[in-house]
C-alpha positions as CSV (number, residue, x, y, z in Angstrom):
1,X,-33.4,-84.8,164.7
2,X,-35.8,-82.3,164.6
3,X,-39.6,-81.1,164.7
4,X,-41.8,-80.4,161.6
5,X,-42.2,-77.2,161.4
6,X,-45.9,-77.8,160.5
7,X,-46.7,-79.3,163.3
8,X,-45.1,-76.8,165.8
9,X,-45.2,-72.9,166.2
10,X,-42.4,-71.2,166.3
11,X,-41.4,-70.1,169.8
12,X,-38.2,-67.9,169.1
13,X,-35.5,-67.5,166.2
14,X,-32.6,-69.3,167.1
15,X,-30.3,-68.3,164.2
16,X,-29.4,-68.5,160.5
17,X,-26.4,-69.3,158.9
18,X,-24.9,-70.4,155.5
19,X,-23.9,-74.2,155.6
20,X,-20.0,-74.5,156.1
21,X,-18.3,-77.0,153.8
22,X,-21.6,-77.2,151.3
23,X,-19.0,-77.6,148.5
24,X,-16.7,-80.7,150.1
25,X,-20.5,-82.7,150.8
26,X,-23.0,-83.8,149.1
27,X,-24.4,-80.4,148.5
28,X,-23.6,-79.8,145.0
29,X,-25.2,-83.6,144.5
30,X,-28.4,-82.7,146.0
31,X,-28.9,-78.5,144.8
32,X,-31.4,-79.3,142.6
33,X,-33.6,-80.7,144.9
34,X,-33.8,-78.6,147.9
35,X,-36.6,-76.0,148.2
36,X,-37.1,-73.0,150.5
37,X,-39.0,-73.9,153.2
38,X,-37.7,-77.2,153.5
39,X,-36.8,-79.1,156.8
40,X,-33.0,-80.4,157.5
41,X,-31.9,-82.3,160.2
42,X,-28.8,-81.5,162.5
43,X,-27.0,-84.1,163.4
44,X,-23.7,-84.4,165.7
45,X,-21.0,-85.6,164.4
46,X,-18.7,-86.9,167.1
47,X,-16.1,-88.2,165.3
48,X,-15.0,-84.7,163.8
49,X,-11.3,-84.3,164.1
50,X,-11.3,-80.7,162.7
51,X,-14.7,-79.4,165.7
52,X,-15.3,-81.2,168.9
53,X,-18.8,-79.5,168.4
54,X,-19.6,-80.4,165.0
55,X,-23.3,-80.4,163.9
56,X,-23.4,-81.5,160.1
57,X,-26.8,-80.8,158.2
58,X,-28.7,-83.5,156.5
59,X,-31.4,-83.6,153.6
60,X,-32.9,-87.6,153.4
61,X,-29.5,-89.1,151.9
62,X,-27.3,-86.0,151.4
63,X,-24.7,-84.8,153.7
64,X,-24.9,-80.6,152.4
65,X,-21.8,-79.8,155.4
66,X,-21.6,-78.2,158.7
67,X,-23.5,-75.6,160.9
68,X,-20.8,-73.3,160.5
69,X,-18.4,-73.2,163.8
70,X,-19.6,-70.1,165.0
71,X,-23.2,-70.9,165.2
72,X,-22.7,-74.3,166.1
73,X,-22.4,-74.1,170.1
74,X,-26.3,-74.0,171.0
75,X,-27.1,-76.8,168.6
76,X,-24.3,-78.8,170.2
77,X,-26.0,-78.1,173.7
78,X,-29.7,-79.0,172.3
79,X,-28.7,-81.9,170.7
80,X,-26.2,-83.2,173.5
81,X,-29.2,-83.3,175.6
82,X,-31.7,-84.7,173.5
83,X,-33.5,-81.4,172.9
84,X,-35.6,-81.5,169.9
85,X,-37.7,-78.4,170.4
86,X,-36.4,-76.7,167.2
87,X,-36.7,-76.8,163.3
88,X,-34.4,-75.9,160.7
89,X,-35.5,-75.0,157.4
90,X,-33.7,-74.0,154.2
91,X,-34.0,-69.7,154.1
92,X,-32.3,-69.3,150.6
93,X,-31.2,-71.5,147.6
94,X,-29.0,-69.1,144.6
95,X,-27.2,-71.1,142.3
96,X,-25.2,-67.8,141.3
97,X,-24.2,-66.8,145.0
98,X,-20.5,-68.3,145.7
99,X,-20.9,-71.9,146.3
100,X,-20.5,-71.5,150.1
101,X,-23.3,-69.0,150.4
102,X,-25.7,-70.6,147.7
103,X,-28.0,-72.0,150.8
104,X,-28.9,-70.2,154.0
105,X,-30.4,-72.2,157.0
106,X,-33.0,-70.8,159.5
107,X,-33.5,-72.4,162.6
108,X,-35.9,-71.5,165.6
109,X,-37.4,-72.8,168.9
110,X,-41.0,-74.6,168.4
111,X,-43.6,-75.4,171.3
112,X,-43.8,-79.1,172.6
């Protein structure tokens, strides 16, 4: 869970990343209807046999995949603790990119 962006300012970038596994998910399913801009949530996903730290990304009923493993060690922390001072929002949408890079996530530190 995060905060809206429009109702927090932005404190520091945190990172951006393409979303890992958009193709196995729901993210072909919900393409259409994603904007730039947009909020996702960051979930945990404890059950994960293939990343102990597994974050997937969520937009209302869809599943798009994973912060990719790389990136997904802060997010792990924040969320592990209940941290919610941050927002992710959608940074790109190209349906003619290769379906792993057709959406890029930014995410950054907000005030309380």
């Amino acid at each position: 869970m995060t905060m809206s962006k429009k109702d927090k300012k932005i404190k520091e970038h945190l990172a951006n990343f393409h979303i890992a596994g958009f193709t196995y998910y729901d993210g072909p399913k919900a393409f259409s209807s994603l904007k730039i801009g947009q909020e996702v949530q960051l979930e945990l996903d404890p059950d994960n046999k293939y990343d102990e730290r597994a974050v997937k990304i969520i937009s209302g009923d869809y599943e798009l995949g994973f912060v990719p493993r790389g990136d997904n060690r802060i997010f792990y922390k924040l969320l592990r603790t209940s941290t919610t001072n941050f927002v992710a929002c959608i940074q790109k949408l190209d349906s003619t990119d290769h379906p792993e890079n057709q959406i890029r996530v930014v995410a950054h530190l907000v005030e309380q």
